[in-house]
N, C-alpha and C positions, 0 to 999 in steps of 0.2 A: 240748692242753698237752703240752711235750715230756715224755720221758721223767727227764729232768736236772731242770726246774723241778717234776715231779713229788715226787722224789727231795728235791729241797732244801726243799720247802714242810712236806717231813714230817719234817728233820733242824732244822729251825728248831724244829718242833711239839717234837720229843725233847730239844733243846736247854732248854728250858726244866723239865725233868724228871730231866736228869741226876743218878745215885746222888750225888755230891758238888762243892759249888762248886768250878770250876777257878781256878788264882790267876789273878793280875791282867793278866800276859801274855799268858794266855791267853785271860782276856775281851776282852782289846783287839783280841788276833787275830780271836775270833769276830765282836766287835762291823765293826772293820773290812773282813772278808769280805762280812758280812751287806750292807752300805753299798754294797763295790762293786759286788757284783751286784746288788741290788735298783736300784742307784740311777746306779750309774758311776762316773767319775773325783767329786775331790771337787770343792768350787766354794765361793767365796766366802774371805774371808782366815783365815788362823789367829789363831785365839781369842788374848786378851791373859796376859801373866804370871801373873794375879792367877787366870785358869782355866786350874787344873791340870789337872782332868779333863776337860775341854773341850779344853785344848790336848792331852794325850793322847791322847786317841780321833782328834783331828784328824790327828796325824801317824802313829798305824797307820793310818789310809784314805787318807791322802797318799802313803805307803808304795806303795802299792797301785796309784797311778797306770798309768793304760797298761794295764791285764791287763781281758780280756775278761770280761763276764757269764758267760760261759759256765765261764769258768778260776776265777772265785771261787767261783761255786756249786760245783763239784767239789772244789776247796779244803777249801769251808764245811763240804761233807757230809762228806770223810773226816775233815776235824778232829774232827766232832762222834762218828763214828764209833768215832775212838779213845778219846774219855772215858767213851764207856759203859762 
């Protein structure tokens, strides 16, 4: 296991233990870091009007299109770094 997925598998683990909820922007960011690198670009259509938090989360990982596994995990970790 590289060094970086090392790194991020243990800022996901901290992520969920953070001193205080981050707002809402910022869970979108997290959530949609987490997304692209675990998973990559997104795929399938954007959710309908009536999902709001569904269409949000979808266009922070839409956002994100194009940037390598490797650039979101490093993203993900200093994000998570700074909320500590």
């Amino acid at each position: 296991m590289s060094d970086l997925k090392a790194r991020f598998e243990q800022a996901v683990a901290e992520s969920k233990t953070l001193p205080e909820k981050p707002d809402n922007m910022t869970l979108l960011k997290i959530y949609a870091l987490y997304k692209q690198a675990s998973s990559g670009d997104v795929e399938g259509s954007r959710p309908g009007f009536t999902d709001m938090v569904g269409r949000a989360k979808w266009d922070a990982w839409n956002a994100l299109k194009g940037q390598s596994s490797d650039e979101a995990m490093q993203e993900y970790v200093d994000l998570i770094e700074s909320l500590k």
